[in-house]
C-alpha positions in Angstrom: 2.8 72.9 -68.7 0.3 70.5 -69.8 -1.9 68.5 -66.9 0.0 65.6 -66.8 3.5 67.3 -66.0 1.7 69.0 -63.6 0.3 66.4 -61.5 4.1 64.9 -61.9 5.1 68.1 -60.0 2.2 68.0 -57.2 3.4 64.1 -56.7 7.0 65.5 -56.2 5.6 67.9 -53.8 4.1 65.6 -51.5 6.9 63.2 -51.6 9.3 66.1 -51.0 7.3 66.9 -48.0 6.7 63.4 -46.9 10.5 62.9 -46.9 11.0 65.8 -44.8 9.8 65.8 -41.9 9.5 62.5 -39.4 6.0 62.3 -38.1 2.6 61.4 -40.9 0.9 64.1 -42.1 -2.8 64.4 -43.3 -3.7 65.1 -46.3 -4.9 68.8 -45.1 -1.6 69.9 -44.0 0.2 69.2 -47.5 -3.0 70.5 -49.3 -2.9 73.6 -47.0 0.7 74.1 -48.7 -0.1 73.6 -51.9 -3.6 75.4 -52.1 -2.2 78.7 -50.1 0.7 78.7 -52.7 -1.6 78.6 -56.0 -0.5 75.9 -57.0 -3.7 73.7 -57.4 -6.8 73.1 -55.8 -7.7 70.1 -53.3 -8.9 67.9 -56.3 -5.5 67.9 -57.4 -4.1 67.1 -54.3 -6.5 64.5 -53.9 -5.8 62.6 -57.0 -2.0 63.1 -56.3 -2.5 61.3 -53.3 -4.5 58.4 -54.6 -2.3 57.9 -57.7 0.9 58.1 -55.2 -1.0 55.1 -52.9 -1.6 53.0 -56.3 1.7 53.5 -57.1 2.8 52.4 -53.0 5.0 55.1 -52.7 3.1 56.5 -49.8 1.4 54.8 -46.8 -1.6 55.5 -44.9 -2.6 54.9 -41.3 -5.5 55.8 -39.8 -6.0 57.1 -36.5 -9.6 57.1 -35.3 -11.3 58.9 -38.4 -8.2 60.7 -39.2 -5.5 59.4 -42.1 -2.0 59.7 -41.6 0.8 59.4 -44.7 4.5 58.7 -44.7 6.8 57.9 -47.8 7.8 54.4 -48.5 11.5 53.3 -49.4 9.6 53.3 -53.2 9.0 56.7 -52.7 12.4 58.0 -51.3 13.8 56.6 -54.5 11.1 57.7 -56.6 12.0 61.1 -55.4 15.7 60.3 -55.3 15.8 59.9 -59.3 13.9 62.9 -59.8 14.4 65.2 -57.0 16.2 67.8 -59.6 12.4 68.0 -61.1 11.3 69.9 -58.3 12.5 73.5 -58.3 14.7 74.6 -55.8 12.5 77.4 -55.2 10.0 74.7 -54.5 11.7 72.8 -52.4 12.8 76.1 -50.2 9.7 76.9 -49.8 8.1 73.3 -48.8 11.3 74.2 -46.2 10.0 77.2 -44.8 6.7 76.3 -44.4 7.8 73.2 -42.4 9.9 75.1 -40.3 
């Protein structure tokens, strides 16, 4: 998998999550996920964040010195189109952990 289809991948993962659940999330609690999985490391999660703001298909609010993120309507149909991208082992998983 070269680097670029992998950040593609991380990007779905936070979208997936974002979409998921209600309430903003920091950026810790999705790079807990991914980081305790093996997926990547927090750089990577970083720059999947910024590169997901650019694009404005997440938000952030901050609350004191703490940033918050939901998905944007961009994002939902970002993720819409390529939803099937993300594994479904991935997405059961991102589930789980929510749960």
């Amino acid at each position: 998998m070269s680097m670029k289809e992998a950040i593609t991948i991380y990007k779905l993962i936070v979208l997936y999550t974002l979409n998921r659940i209600a309430s903003p999330l920091t950026l810790g609690f999705v790079a807990d996920y991914m980081i305790d999985r093996g997926y990547t490391n927090y750089f990577n999660v970083q720059n999947a964040f910024a590169e997901l703001m650019d694009e404005e298909l997440i938000d952030c609010a901050q609350t004191y010195n703490t940033s918050y993120y939901t998905i944007t309507e961009a994002g939902r149909e970002t993720l819409e189109l390529f939803y099937t991208s993300l594994s479904y082992e991935i997405r059961a998983e991102i589930d789980e952990y929510l749960r």
